[in-house]
N, C-alpha and C positions, 0 to 999 in steps of 0.2 A: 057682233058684240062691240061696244066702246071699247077704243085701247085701254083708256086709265080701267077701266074692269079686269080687262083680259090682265092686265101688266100685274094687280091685286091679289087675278088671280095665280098668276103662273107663281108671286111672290110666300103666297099660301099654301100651296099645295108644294113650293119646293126649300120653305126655309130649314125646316129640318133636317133635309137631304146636306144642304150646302153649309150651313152648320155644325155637321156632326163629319163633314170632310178635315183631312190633316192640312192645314195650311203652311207646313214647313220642308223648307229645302231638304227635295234628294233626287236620286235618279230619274226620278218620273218626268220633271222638270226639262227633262231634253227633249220633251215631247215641242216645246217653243222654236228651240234653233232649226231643229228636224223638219217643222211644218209636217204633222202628220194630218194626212186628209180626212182619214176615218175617225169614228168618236173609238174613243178609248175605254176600256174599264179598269179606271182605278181609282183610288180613296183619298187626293185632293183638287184643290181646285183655284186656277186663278179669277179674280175681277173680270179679264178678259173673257172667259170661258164664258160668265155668269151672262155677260151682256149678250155673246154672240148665242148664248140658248134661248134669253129672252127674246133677241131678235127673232131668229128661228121659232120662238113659243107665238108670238102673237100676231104670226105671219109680217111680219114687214121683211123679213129677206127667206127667199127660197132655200130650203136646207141641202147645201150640191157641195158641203165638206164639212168634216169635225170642228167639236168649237175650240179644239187647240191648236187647229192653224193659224187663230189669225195674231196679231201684235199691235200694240197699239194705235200706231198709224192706218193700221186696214179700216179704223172705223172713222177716221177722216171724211168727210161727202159718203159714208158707207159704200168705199171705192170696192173694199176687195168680196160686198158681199151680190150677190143676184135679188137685185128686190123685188117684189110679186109685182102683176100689172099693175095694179093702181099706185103702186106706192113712187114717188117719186122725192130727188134730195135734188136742189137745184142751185143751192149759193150755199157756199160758207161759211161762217161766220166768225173770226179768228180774234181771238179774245189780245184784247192788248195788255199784257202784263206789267208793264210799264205802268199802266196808269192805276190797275188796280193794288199797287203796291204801294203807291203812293198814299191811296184812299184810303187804306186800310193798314199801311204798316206804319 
């Protein structure tokens, strides 16, 4: 399957899951500092999470820990995730904020 499908579709079949999650601060939130390896079951959800399932959803990284271990930075070169064979990240590409600041502020 094409990713831009796969990606359509994972967004389909899980907007009202991730929607109908509580997005405000409490306890469960520790699950960030902690680095918990296993998925979890509870009732909200970070940005983070969303991408590292999406990853996980359309095969581009092997699922070998929960999606609330990882932090922003893990998804850098998608250092902290195991990407399938084919998949490969080879250069970075580090936005200069500098200039977009100027362009647009």
């Amino acid at each position: 399957m094409v990713l831009s499908k796969k990606i359509l579709e994972y967004y389909k079949n899980n907007k009202e899951r991730i929607d109908s999650m509580d997005k405000n601060l409490n306890f469960s939130w520790l699950r960030f500092p902690l680095r918990i390896k296993q998925d979890l079951n509870i009732n909200n959800i970070s940005c983070t999470e969303v991408l590292a399932d999406l990853l996980y959803y359309t095969n581009i990284a092997k699922k070998d820990k929960g999606v609330s271990y990882y932090h922003q930075d893990d998804f850098i070169s998608l250092r902290a995730f195991k990407l399938s064979d084919k998949i490969s990240y080879n250069k970075n590409h580090l936005c200069k904020f500098q200039h977009l600041m100027k362009k647009y502020i």
